[in-house]
C-alpha positions as CSV (number, residue, x, y, z in Angstrom):
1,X,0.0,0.0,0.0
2,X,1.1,3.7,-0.6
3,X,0.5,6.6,1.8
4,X,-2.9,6.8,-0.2
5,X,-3.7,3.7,0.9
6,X,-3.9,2.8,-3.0
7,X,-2.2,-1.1,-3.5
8,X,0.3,-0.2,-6.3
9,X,-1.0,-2.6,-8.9
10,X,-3.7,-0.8,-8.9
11,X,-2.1,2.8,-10.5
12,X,-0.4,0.9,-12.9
13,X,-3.6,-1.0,-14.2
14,X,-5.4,2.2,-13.9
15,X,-2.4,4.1,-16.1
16,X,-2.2,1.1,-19.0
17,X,-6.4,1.2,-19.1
18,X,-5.7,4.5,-19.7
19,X,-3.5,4.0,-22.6
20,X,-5.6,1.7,-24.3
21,X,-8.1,3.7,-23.9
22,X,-6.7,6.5,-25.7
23,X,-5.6,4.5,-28.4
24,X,-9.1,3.1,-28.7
25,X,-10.5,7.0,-28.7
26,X,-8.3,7.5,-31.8
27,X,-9.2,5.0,-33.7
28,X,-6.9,2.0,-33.0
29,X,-9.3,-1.0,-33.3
30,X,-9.1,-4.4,-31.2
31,X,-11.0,-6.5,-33.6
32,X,-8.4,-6.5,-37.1
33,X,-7.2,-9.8,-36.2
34,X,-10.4,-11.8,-35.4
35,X,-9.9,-14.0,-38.1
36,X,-8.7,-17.7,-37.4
37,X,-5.4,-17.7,-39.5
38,X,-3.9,-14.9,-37.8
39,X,-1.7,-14.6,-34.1
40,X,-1.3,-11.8,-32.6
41,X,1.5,-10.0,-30.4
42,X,-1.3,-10.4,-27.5
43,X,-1.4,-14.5,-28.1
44,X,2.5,-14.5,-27.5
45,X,2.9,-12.1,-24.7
46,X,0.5,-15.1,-23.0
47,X,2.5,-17.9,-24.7
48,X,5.4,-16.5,-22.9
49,X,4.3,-15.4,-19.9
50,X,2.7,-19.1,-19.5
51,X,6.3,-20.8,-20.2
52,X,6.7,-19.6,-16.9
53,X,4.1,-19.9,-15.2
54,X,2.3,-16.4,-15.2
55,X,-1.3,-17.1,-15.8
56,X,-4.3,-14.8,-15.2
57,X,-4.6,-16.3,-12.3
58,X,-1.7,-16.6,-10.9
59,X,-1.3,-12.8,-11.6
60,X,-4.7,-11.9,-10.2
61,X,-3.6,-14.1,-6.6
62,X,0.0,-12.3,-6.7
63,X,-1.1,-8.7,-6.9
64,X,-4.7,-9.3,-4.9
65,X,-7.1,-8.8,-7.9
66,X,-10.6,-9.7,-8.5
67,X,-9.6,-8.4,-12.3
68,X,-7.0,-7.4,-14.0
69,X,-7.9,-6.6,-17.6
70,X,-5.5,-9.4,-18.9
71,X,-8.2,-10.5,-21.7
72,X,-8.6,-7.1,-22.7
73,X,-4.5,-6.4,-23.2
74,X,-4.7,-9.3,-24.6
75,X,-7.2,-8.3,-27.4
76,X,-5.8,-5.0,-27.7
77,X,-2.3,-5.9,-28.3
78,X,-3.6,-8.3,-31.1
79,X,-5.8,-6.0,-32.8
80,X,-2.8,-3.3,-32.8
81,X,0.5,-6.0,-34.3
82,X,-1.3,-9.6,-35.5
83,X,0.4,-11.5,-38.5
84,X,-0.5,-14.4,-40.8
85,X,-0.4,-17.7,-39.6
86,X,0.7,-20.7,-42.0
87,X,-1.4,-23.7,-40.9
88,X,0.3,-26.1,-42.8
């Protein structure tokens, strides 16, 4: 806790919602990749993070969260940087 009696995790949530909601405001839109043959930067930021063992989850337990926006980054991050995928 701060001297505001704020839990830290909770400014920096509060200040990458913000972000995304900015970006969202001029025009950056979540749903370009919603197609099946793509992947997006948000699908391996989660790939990673999962390798070792970060999961919503676990990241929700560690920092005392009922939510934590991790599906919306998710989407977000996709709809901004998604690529291709060669399902071969």
């Amino acid at each position: 806790m701060n001297n505001k009696g704020q839990h830290p995790s909770g400014k920096v949530k509060k200040e990458i919602n913000d972000v995304i909601n900015e970006l969202e405001r001029r025009g950056v839109d979540v749903n370009t990749h919603m197609t099946q043959d793509t992947k997006g930067l948000g699908d391996v930021v989660e790939d990673v993070l999962k390798t070792f063992g970060v999961t919503e989850e676990r990241f929700k337990h560690w920092f005392d969260l009922k939510e934590c926006g991790c599906s919306k980054r998710k989407k977000w991050l996709n709809g901004i940087f998604s690529w291709k995928v060669n399902n071969k």
